[in-house]
Backbone as numpy.savetxt, mean C-alpha at the origin, in Angstrom:
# Nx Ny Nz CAx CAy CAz Cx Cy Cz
3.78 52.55 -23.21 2.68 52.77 -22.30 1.40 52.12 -22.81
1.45 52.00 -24.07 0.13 51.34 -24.67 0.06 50.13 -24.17
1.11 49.09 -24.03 0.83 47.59 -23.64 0.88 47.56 -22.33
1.01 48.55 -21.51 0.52 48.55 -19.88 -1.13 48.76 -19.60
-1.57 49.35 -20.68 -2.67 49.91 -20.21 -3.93 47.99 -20.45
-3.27 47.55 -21.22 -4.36 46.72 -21.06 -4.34 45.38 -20.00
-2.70 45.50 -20.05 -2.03 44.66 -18.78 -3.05 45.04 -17.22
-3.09 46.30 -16.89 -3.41 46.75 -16.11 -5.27 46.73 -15.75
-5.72 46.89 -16.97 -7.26 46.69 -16.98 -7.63 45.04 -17.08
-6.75 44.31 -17.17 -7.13 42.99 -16.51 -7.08 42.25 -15.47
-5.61 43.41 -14.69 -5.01 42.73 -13.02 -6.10 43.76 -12.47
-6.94 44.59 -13.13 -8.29 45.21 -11.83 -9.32 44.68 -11.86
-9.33 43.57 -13.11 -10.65 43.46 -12.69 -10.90 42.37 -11.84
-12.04 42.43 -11.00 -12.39 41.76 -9.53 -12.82 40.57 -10.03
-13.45 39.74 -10.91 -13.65 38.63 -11.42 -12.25 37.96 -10.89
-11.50 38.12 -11.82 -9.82 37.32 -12.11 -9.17 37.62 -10.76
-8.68 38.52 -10.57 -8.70 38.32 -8.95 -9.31 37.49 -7.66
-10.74 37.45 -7.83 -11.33 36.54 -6.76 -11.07 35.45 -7.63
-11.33 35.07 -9.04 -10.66 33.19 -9.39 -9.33 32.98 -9.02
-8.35 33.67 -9.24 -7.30 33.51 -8.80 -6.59 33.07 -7.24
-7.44 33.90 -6.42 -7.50 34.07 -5.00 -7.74 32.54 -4.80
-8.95 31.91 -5.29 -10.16 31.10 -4.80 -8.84 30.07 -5.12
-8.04 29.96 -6.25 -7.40 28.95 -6.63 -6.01 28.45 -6.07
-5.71 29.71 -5.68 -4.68 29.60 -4.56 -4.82 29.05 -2.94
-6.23 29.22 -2.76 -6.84 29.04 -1.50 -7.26 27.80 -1.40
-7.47 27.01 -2.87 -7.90 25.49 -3.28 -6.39 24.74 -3.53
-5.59 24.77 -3.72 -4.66 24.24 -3.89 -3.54 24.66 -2.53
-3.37 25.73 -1.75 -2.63 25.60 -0.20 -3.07 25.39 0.43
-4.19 25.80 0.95 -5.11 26.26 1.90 -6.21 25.38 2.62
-6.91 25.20 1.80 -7.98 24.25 2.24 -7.48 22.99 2.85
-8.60 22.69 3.50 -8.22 21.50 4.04 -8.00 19.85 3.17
-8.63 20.07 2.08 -8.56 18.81 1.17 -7.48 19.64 0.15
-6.28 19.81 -0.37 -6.19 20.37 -0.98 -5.00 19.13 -1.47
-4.30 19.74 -2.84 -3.88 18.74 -3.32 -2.79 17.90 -2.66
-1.57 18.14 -2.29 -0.74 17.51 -1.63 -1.63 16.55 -1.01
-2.40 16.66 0.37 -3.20 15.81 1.14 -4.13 14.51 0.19
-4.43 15.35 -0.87 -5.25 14.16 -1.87 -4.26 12.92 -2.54
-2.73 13.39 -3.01 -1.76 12.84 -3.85 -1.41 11.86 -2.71
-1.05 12.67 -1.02 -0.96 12.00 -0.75 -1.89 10.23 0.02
-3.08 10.57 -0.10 -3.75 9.28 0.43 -4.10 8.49 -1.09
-3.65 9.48 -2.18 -4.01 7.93 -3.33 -2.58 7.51 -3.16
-1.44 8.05 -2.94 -0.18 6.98 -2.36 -0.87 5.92 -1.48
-1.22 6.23 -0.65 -1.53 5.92 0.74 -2.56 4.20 0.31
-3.14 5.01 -0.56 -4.43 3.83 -0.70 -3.81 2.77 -2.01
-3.16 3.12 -2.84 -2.49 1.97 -3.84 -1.26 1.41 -2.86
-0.90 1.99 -1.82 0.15 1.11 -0.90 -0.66 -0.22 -0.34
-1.46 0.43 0.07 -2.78 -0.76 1.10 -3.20 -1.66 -0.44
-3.61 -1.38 -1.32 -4.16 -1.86 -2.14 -2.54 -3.48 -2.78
-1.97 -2.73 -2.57 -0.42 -4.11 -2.53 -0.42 -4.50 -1.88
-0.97 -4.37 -0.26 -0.38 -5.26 1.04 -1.93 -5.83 0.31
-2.64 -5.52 0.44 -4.19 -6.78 0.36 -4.19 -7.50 -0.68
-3.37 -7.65 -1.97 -3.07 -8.05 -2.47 -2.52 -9.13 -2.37
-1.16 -8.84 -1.54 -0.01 -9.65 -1.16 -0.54 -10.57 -0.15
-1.57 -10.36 0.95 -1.92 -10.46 2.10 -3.04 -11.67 1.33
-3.67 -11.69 0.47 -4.94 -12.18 -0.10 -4.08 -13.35 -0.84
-2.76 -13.34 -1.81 -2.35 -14.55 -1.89 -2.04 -15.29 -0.76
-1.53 -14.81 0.58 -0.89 -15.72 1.71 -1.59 -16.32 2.16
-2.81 -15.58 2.22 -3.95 -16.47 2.89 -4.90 -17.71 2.11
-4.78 -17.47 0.60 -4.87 -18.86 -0.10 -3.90 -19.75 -0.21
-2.45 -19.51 0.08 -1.52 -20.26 -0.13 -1.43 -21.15 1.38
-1.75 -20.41 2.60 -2.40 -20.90 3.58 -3.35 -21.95 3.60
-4.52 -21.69 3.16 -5.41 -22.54 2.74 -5.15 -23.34 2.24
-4.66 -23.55 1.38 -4.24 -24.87 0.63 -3.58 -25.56 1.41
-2.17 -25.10 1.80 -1.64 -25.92 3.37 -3.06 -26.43 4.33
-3.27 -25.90 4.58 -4.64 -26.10 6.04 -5.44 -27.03 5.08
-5.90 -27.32 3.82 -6.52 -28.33 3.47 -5.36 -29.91 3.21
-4.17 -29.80 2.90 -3.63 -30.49 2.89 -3.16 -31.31 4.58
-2.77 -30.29 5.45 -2.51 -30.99 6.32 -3.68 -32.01 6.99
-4.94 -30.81 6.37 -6.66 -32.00 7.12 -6.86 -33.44 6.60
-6.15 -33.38 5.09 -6.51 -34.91 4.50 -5.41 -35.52 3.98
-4.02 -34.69 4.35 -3.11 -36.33 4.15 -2.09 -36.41 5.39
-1.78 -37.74 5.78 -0.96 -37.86 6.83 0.40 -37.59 7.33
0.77 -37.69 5.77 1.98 -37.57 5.39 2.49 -36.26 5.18
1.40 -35.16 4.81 1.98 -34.06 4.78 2.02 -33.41 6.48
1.28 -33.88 7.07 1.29 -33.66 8.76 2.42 -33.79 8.99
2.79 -34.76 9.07 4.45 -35.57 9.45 5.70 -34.47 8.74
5.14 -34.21 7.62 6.38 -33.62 6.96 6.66 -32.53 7.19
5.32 -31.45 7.73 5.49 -30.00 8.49 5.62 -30.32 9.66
5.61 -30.91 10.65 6.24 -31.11 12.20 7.54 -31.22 11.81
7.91 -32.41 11.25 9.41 -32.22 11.00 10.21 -31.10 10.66
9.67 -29.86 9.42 10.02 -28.66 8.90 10.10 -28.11 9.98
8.94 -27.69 10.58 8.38 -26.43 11.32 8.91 -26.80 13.01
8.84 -27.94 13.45 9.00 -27.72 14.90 9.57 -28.60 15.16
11.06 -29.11 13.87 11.56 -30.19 14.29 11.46 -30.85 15.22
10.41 -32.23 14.72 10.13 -32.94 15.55 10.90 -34.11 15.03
11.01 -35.37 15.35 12.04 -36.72 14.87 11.45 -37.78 15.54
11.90 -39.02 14.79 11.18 -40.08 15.47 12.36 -40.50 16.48
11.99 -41.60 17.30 12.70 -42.20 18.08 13.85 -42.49 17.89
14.15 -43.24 16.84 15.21 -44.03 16.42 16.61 -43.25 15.49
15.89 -41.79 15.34 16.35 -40.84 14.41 17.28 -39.67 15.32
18.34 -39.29 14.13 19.11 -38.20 14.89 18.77 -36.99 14.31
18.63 -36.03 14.69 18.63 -34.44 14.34 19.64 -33.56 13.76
20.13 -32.66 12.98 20.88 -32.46 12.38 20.45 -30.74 12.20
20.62 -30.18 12.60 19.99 -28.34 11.86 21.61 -27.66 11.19
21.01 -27.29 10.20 22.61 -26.50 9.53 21.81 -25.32 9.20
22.13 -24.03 9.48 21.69 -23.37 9.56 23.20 -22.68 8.81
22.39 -21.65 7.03 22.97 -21.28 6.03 23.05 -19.44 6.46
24.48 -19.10 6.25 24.39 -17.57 6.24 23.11 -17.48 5.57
């Protein structure tokens, strides 16, 4: 009975109770609470890879778009790639790989 009694004079007192309460109410409850937080720093290091990914394409872009502006030859060589185009005298051929 002795080690109840002090067990007991700490689950009354109203301090530890209302922190306890408050902490349960901060972590389910509330509207920002943790799950919702864990989940938008997922949320935001996901975005933070696509702009990443998205930020090389668009320099690797660029570099195309400056190449096709100043050489002729690379013009010629993406029509041919991209929208098989052929000259006159030329035959066409597409093999298309599993």
């Amino acid at each position: 009975m002795d080690t109840i009694r002090p067990i007991l004079r700490i689950l009354k007192n109203k301090y530890l109770i209302t922190g306890a309460l408050f902490l349960i109410w901060m972590i389910f409850f509330d509207p920002k609470d943790f799950r919702l937080m864990y989940g938008r720093i997922e949320k935001l290091n996901e975005l933070q890879k696509s702009e990443a990914h998205l930020n090389a394409q668009i320099s690797e872009t660029q570099k195309e778009l400056n190449l096709l502006k100043t050489n002729a030859e690379t013009i010629e060589k993406y029509a041919r790639e991209q929208y098989y185009m052929k000259k006159d005298n030329e035959d066409l051929f597409i093999v298309k790989l599993p």
